[in-house]
N, C-alpha and C positions, 0 to 999 in steps of 0.2 A: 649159213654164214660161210665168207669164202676167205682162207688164209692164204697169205704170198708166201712162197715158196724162196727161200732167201738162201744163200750159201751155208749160214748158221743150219739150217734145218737140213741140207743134203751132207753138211759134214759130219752131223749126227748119226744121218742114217747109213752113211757108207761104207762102216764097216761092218753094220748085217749086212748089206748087200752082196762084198768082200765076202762074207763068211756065209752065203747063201740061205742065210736063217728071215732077209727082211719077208715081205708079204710083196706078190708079185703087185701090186696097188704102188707099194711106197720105192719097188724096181722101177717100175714105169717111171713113178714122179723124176727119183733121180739120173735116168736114164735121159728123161724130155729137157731137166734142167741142162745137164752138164752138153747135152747136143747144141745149147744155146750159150752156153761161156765153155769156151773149148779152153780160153787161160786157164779156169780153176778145175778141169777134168785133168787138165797136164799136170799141173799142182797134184792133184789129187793121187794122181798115179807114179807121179814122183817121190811119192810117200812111202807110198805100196813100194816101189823099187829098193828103199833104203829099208823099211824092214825086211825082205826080202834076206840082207848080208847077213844077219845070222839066222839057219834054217831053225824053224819051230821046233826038230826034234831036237838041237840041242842044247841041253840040260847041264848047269853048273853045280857043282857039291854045294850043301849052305856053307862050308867052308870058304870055298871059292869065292861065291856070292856076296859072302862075310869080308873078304879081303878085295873085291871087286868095290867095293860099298865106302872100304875104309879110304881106298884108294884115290876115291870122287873126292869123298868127302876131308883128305889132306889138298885136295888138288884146289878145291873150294877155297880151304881156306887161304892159302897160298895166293891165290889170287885176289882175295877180298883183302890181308893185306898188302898188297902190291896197291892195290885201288885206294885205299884208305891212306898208305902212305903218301901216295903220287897225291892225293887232294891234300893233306897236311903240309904237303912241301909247299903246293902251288896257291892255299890260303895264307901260307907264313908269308911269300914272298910278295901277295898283293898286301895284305895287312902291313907289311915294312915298306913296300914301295908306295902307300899312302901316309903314313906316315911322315917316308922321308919328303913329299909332296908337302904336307901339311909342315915340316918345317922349314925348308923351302918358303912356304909364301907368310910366315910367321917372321922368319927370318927377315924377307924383303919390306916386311912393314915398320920394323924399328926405324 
């Protein structure tokens, strides 16, 4: 039985590959793919680039980690409500602006 070889399945194996651990079999496979979609090799390698900005060897205190962590996570919210207000505002003003439609053409029917 023969399996296609899909971007799902070379984005899986990329990072053995990256980390020299895949099987020279599953090298090859991703080697043959990415020769044939040069987009998603670029992609692939513009991945590797942005991990790259911080070096593997360095290491945050769990302190750090801890206040790195809390920091996402007020930035989160922050934004979730900024979002959530922006949709309240803009369903109050279609719900009133249907409304005022609706009496509007109540109006024109007296």
């Amino acid at each position: 039985m023969r399996y296609e070889v899909t971007r799902d399945v070379v984005n899986d194996l990329w990072p053995l590959c990256q980390a020299g651990e895949a099987s020279p079999d599953s090298r090859a496979l991703v080697d043959a793919f990415l020769a044939q979609d040069a987009g998603f090799a670029t992609a692939l390698k513009a991945g590797d680039d942005v991990r790259r900005v911080v070096p593997p060897h360095v290491r945050l205190s769990p302190d750090a980690e801890l206040r790195v962590l809390q920091e996402a996570q007020r930035t989160a919210r922050t934004r979730l409500l900024i979002i959530g207000g922006a949709v309240a505002v803009v369903g109050t003003v279609a719900l009133l602006s249907l409304l005022g439609v609706l009496f509007v053409f109540l109006r024109a029917g007296r």
